[in-house]
C-alpha positions as CSV (number, residue, x, y, z in Angstrom):
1,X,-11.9,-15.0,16.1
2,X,-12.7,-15.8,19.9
3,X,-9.8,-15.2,22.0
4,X,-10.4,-15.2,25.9
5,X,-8.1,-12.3,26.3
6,X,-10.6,-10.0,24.7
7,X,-9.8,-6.7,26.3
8,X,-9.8,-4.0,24.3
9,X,-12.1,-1.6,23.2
10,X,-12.3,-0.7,19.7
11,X,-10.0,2.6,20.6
12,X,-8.0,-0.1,22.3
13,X,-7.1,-2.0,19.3
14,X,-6.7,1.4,17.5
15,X,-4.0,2.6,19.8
16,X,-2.4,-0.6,19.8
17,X,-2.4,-1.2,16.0
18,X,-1.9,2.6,15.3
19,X,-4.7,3.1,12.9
20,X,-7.6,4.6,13.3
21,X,-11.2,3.9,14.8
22,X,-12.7,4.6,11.3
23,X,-9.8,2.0,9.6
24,X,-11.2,-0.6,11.6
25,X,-14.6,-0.1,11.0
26,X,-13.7,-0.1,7.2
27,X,-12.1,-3.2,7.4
28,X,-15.3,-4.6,9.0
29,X,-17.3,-3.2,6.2
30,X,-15.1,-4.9,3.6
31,X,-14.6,-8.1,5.3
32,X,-11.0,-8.0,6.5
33,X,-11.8,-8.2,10.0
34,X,-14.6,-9.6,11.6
35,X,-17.0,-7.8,14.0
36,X,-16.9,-9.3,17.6
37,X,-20.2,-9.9,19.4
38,X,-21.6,-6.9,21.6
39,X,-23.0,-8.0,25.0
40,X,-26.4,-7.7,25.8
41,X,-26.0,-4.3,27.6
42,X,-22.1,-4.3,26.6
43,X,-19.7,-3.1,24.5
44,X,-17.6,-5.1,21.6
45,X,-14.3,-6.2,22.6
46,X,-11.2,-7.4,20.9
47,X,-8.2,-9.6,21.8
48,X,-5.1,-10.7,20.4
49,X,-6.5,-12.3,17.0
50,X,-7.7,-9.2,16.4
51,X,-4.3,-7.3,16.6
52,X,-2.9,-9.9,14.4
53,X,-5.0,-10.0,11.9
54,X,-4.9,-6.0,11.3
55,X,-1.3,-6.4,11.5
56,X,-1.6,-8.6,8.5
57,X,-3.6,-6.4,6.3
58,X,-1.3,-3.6,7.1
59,X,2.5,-5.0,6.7
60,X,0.3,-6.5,3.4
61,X,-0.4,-3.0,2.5
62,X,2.5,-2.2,3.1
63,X,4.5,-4.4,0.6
64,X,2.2,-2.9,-2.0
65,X,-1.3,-5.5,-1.8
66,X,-4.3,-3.6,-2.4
67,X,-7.5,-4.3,-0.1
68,X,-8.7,-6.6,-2.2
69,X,-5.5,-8.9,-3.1
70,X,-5.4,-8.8,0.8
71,X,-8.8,-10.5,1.0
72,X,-7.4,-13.1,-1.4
73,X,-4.9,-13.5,1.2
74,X,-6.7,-13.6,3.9
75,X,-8.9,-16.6,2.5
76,X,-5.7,-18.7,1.8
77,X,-4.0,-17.8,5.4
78,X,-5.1,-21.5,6.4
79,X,-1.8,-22.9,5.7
80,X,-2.8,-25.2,2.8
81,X,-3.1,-22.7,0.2
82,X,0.6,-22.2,-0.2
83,X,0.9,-22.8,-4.0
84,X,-2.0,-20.3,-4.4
85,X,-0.5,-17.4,-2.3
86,X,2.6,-17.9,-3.9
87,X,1.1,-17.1,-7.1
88,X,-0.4,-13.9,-5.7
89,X,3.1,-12.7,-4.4
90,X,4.8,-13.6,-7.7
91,X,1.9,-11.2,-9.7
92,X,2.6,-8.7,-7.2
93,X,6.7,-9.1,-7.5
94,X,5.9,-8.5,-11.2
95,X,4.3,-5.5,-10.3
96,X,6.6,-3.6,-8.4
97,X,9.4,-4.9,-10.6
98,X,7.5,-3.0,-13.3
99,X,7.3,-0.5,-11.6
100,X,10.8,-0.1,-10.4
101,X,11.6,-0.2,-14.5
102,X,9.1,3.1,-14.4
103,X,10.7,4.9,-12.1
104,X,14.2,4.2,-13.4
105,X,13.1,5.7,-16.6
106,X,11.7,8.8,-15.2
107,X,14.9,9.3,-13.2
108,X,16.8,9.0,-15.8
109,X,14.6,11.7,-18.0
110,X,14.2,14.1,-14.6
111,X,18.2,13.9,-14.5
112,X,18.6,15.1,-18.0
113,X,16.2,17.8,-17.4
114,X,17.7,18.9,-14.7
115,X,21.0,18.7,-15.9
116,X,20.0,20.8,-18.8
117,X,18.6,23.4,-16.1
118,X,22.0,23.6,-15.0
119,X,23.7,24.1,-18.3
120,X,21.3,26.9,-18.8
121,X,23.4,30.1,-19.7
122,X,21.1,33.6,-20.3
123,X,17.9,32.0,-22.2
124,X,14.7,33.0,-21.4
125,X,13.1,29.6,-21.3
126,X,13.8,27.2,-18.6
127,X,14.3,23.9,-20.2
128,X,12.8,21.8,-17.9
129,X,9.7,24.2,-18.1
130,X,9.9,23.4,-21.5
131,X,10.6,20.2,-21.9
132,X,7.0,19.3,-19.8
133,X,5.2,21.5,-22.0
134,X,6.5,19.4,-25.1
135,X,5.4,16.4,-23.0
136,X,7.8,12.9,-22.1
137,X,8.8,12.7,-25.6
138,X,10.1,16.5,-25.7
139,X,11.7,16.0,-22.0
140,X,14.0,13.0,-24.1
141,X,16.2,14.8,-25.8
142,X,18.2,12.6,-28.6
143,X,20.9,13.8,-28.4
144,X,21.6,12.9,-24.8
């Protein structure tokens, strides 16, 4: 990752990748981002690759790829590993897909529970109090 341009100090490429010194140093540790060379007598320094590539792992993160689906990535980001990256995207567009579905469901179940909170009228217990004590399966009510 040579880049004549290297500039920045490693608080350099935290302030302008907003993360911190310590992320950086993590993503070292794991392999994400390689460690430039220190001087004799110097200190490491980091150019434009380097901004890239933790742009990468963090719009990555972003869209839901753990660390190490992102290390999958970053082995394939060569250009001729399309067909494989493609399958990695499609496992993770299952993922959130499922869960989407999961959070659709509890939605609906927190609407009813809430609802019934609502239609309360002079009991003691708070149905949606009780509801999670019965657990998911209480919070359903059939007859909704």
């Amino acid at each position: 990752m040579q880049d004549k341009g290297n500039s920045l100090t490693i608080g350099g490429l935290a302030k302008a990748t907003k993360v911190h010194v310590e992320t950086i140093r993590y993503y070292q540790r794991r392999g994400l981002l390689p460690e430039p060379e220190r001087p004799p007598g110097g200190i490491r320094r980091y150019g434009s690759p380097y901004i890239d590539r933790l742009t990468f792992v963090k719009t990555a993160q972003q869209l839901g790829f753990s660390l190490n689906e992102i290390s999958d990535l970053l082995r394939l980001e060569d250009g001729t590993h399309c067909q494989d990256a493609s399958v990695l995207g499609e496992h993770k567009l299952r993922d959130v897909r499922e869960k989407i579905h999961r959070l659709e469901q509890i939605e609906k179940i927190l609407s009813k529970m809430v609802d019934r909170c609502h239609a309360h009228q002079g009991k003691i217990t708070c149905p949606l109090i009780a509801s999670l004590h019965a657990g998911v399966r209480g919070a359903e009510d059939p007859r909704d």
